[in-house]
N, CA, C and O atoms as a GROMACS GRO file, in nm:
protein
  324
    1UNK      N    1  -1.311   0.425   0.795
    1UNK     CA    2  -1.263   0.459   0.662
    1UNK      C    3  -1.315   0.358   0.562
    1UNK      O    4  -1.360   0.254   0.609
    2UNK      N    5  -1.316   0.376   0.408
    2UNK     CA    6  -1.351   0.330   0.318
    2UNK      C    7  -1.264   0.283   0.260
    2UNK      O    8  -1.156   0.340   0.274
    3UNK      N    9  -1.268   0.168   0.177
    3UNK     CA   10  -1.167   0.105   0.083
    3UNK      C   11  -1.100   0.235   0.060
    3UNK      O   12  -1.004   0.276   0.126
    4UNK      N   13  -1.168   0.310  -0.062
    4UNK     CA   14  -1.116   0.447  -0.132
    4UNK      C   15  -1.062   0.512  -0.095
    4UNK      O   16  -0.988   0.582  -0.164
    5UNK      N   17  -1.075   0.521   0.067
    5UNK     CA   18  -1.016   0.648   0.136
    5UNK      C   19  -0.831   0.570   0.180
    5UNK      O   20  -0.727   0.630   0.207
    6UNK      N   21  -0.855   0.427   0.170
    6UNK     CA   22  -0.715   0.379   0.232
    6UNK      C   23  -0.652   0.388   0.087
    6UNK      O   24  -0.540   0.438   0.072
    7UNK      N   25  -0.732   0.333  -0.029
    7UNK     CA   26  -0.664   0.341  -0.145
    7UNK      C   27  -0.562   0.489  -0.188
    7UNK      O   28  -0.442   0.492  -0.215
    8UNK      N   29  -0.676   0.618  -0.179
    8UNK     CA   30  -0.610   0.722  -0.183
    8UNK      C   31  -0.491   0.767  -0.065
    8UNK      O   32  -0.391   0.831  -0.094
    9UNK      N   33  -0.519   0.726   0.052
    9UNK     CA   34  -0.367   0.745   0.153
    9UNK      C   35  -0.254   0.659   0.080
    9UNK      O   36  -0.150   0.712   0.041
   10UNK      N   37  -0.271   0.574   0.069
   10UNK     CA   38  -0.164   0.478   0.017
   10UNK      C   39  -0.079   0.520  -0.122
   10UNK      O   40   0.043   0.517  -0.132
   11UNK      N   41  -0.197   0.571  -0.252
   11UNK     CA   42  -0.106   0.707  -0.326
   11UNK      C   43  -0.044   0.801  -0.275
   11UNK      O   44   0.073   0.828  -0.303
   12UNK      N   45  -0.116   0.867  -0.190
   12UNK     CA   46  -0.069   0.969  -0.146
   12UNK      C   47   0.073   0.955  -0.105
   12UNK      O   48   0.159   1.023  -0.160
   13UNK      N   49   0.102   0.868  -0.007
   13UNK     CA   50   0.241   0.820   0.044
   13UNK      C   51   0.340   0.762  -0.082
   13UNK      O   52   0.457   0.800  -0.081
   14UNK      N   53   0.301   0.680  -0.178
   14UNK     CA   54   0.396   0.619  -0.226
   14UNK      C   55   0.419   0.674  -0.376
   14UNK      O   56   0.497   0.617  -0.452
   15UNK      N   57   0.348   0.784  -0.411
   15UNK     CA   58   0.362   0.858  -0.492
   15UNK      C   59   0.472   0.931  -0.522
   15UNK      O   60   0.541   0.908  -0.622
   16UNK      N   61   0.496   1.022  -0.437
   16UNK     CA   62   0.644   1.102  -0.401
   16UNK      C   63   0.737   1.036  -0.442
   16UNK      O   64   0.801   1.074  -0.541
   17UNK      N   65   0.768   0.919  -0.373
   17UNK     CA   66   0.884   0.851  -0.331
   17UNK      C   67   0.912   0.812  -0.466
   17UNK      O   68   1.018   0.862  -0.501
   18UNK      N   69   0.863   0.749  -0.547
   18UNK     CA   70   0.883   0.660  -0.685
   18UNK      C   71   0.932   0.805  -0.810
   18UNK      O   72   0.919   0.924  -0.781
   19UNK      N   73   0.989   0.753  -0.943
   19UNK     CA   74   1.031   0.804  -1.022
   19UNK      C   75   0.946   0.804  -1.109
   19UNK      O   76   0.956   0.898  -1.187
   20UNK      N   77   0.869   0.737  -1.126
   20UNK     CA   78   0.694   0.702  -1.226
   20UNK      C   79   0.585   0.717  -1.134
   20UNK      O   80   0.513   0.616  -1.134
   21UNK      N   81   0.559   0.779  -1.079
   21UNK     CA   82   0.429   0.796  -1.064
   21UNK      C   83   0.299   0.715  -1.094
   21UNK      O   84   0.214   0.650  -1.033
   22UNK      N   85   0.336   0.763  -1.250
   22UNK     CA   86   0.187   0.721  -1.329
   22UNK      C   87   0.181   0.557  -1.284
   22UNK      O   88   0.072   0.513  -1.248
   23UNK      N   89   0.301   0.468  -1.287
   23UNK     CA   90   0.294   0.347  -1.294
   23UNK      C   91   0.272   0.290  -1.167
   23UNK      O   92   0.320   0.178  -1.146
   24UNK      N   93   0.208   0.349  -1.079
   24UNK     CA   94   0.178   0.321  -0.932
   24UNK      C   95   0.016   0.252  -0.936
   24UNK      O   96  -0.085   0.321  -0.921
   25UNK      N   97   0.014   0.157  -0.952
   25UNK     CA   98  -0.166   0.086  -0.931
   25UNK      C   99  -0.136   0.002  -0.809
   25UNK      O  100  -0.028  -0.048  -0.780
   26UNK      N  101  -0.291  -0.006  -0.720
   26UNK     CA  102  -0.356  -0.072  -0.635
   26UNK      C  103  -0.479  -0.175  -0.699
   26UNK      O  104  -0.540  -0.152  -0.804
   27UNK      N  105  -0.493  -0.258  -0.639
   27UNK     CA  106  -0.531  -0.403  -0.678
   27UNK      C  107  -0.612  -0.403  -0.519
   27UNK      O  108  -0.552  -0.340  -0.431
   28UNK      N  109  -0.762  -0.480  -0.475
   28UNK     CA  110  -0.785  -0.537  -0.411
   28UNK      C  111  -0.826  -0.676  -0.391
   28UNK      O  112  -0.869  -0.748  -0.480
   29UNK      N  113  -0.809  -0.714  -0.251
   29UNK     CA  114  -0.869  -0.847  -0.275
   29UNK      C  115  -0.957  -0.872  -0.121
   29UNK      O  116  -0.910  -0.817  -0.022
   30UNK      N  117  -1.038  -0.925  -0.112
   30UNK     CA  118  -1.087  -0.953   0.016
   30UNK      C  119  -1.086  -1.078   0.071
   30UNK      O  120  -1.121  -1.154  -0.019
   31UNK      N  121  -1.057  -1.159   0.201
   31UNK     CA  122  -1.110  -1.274   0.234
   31UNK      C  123  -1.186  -1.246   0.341
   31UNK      O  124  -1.270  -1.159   0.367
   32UNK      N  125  -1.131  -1.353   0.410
   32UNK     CA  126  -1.216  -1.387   0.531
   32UNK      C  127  -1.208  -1.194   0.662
   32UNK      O  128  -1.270  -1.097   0.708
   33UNK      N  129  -1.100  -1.258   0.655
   33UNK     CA  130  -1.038  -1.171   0.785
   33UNK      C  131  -0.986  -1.024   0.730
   33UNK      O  132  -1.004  -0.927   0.804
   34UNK      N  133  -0.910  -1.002   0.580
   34UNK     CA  134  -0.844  -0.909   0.547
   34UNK      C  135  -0.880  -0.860   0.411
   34UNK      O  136  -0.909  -0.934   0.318
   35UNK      N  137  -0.874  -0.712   0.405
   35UNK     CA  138  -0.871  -0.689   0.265
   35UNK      C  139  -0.734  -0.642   0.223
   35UNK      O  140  -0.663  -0.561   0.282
   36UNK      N  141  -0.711  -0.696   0.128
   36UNK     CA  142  -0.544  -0.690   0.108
   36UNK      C  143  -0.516  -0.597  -0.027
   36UNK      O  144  -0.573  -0.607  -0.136
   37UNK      N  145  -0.430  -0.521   0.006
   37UNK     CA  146  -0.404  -0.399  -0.104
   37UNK      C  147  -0.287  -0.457  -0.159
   37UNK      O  148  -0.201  -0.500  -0.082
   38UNK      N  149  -0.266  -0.466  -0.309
   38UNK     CA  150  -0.142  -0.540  -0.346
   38UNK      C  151  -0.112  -0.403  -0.442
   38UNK      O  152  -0.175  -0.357  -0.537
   39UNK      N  153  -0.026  -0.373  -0.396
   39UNK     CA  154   0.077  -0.254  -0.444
   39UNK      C  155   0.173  -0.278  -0.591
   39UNK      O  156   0.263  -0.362  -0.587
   40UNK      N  157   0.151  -0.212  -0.698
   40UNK     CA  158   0.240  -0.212  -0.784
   40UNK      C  159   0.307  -0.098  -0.821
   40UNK      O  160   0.251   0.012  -0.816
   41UNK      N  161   0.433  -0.114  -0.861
   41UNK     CA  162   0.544   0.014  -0.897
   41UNK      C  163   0.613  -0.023  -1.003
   41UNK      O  164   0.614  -0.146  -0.998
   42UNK      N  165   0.686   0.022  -1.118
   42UNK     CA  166   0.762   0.013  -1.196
   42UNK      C  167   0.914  -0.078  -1.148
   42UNK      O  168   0.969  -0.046  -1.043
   43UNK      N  169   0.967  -0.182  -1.228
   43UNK     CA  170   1.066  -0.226  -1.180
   43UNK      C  171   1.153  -0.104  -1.065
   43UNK      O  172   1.168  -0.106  -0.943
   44UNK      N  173   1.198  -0.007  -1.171
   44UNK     CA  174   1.259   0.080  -1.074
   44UNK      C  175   1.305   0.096  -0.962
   44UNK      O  176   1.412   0.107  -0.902
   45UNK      N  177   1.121   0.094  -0.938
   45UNK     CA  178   1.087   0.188  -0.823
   45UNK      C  179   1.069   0.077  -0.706
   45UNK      O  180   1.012   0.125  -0.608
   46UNK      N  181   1.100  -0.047  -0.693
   46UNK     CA  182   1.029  -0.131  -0.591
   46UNK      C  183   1.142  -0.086  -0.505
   46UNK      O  184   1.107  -0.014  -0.411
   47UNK      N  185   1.272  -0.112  -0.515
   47UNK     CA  186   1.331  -0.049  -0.448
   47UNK      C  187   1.337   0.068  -0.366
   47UNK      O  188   1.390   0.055  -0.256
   48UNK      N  189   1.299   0.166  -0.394
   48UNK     CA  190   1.244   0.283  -0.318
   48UNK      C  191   1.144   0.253  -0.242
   48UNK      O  192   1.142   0.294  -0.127
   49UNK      N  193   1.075   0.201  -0.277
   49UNK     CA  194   0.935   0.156  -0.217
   49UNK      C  195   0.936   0.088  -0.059
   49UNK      O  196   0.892   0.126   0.049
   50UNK      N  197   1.009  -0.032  -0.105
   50UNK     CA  198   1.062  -0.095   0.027
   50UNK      C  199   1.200  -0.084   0.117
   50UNK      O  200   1.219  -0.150   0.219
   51UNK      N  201   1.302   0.023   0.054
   51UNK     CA  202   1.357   0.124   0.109
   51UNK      C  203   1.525   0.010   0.162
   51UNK      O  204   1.566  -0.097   0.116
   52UNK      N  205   1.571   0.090   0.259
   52UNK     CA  206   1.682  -0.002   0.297
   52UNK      C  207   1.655  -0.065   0.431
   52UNK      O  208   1.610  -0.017   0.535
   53UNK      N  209   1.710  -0.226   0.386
   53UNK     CA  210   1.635  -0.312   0.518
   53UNK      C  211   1.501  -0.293   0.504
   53UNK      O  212   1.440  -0.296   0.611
   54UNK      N  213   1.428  -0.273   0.395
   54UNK     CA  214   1.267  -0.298   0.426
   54UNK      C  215   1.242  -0.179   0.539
   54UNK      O  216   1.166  -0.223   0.625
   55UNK      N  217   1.275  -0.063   0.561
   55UNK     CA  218   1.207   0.072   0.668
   55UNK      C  219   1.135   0.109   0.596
   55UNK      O  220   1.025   0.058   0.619
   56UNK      N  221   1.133   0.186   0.500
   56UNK     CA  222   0.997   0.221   0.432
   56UNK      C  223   0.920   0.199   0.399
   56UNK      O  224   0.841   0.290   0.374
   57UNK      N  225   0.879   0.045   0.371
   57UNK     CA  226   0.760  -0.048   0.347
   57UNK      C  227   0.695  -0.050   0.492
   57UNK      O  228   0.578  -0.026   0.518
   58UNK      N  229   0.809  -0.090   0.591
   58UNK     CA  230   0.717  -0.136   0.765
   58UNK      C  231   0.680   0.043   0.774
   58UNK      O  232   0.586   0.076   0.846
   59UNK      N  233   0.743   0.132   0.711
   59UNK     CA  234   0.689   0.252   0.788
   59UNK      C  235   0.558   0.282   0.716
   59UNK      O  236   0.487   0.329   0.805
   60UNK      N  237   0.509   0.280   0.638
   60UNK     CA  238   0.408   0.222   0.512
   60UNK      C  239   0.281   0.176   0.578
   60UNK      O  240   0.165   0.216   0.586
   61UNK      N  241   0.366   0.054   0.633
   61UNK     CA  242   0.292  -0.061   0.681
   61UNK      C  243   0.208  -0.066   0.839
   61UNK      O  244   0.114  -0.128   0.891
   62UNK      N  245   0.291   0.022   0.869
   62UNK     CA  246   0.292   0.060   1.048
   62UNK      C  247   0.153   0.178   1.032
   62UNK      O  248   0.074   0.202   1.124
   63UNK      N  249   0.146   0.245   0.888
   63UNK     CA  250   0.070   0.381   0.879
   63UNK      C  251  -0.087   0.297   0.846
   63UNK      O  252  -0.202   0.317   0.887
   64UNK      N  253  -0.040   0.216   0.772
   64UNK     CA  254  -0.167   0.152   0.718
   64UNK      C  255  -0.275   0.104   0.810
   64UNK      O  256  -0.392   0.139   0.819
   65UNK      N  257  -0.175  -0.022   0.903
   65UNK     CA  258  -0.213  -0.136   0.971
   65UNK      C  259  -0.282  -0.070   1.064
   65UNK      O  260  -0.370  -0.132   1.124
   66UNK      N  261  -0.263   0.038   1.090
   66UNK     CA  262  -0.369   0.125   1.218
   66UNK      C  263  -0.492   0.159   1.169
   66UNK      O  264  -0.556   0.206   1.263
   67UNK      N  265  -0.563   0.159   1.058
   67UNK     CA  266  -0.689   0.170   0.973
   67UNK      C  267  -0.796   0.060   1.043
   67UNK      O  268  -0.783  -0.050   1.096
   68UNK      N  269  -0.885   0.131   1.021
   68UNK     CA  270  -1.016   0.036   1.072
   68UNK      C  271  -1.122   0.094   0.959
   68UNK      O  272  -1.162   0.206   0.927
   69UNK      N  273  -1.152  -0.072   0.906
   69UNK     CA  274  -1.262  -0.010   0.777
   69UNK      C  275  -1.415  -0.018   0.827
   69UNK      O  276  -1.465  -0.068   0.928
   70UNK      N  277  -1.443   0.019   0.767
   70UNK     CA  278  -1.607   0.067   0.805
   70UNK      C  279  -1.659  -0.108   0.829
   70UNK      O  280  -1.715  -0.133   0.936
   71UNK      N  281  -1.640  -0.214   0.735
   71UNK     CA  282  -1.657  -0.370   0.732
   71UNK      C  283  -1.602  -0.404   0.852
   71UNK      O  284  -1.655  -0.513   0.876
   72UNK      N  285  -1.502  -0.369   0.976
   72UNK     CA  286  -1.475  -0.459   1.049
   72UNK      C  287  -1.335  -0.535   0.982
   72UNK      O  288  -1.269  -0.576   1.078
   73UNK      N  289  -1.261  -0.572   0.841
   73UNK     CA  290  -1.182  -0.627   0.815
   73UNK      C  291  -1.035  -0.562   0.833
   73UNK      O  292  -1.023  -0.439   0.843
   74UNK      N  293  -0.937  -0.639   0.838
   74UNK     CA  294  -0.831  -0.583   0.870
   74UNK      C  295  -0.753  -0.525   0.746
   74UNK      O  296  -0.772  -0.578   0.637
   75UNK      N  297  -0.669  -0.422   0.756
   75UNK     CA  298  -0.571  -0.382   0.612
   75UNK      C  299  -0.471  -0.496   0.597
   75UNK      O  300  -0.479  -0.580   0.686
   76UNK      N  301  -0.374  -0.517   0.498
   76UNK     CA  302  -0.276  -0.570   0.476
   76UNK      C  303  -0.224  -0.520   0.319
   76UNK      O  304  -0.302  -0.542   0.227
   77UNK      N  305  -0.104  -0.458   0.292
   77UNK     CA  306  -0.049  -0.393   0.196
   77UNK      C  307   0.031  -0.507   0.177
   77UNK      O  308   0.066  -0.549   0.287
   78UNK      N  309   0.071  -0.569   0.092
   78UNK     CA  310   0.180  -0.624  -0.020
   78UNK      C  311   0.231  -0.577  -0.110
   78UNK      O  312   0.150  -0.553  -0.200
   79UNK      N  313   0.378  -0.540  -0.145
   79UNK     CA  314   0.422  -0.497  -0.251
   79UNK      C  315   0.441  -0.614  -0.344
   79UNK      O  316   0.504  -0.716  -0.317
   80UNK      N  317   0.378  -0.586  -0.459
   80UNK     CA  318   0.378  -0.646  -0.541
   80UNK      C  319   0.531  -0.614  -0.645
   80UNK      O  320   0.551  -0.495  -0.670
   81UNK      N  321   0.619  -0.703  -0.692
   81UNK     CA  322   0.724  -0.641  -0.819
   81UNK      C  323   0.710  -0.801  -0.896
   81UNK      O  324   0.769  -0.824  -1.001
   0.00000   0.00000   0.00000
């Protein structure tokens, strides 16, 4: 998979869930080992996002972390608020 293609799964999923939509941006960053998707949502919505006890972020996270990018680097999602 491609950056783009994890970028667009990652709307896809966290789209629904939130009350703003529109205010849903992705951010990348790369290092060594990881390219890291830093997630933003409307105050609101972080809550939804990372759900109760944090289940919906690890379930998020559990969907993501199984990705293999075309580079060899690993995913890592952060919610950003």
């Amino acid at each position: 998979m491609t950056e783009t293609d994890v970028k667009q799964l990652i709307l896809t999923i966290v789209q629904p869930l939130v009350a703003e939509p529109d205010e849903v941006k992705i951010e990348t960053e790369q290092d060594d080992y990881f390219l890291n998707f830093n997630l933003s949502v409307s105050k609101e919505d972080v809550g939804r996002v990372i759900g109760k006890h944090g289940r919906i972020a690890q379930a998020i996270r559990n969907i993501v972390y199984g990705i293999r990018l075309d580079n060899n680097l690993k995913v890592r999602l952060n919610i950003v608020d």
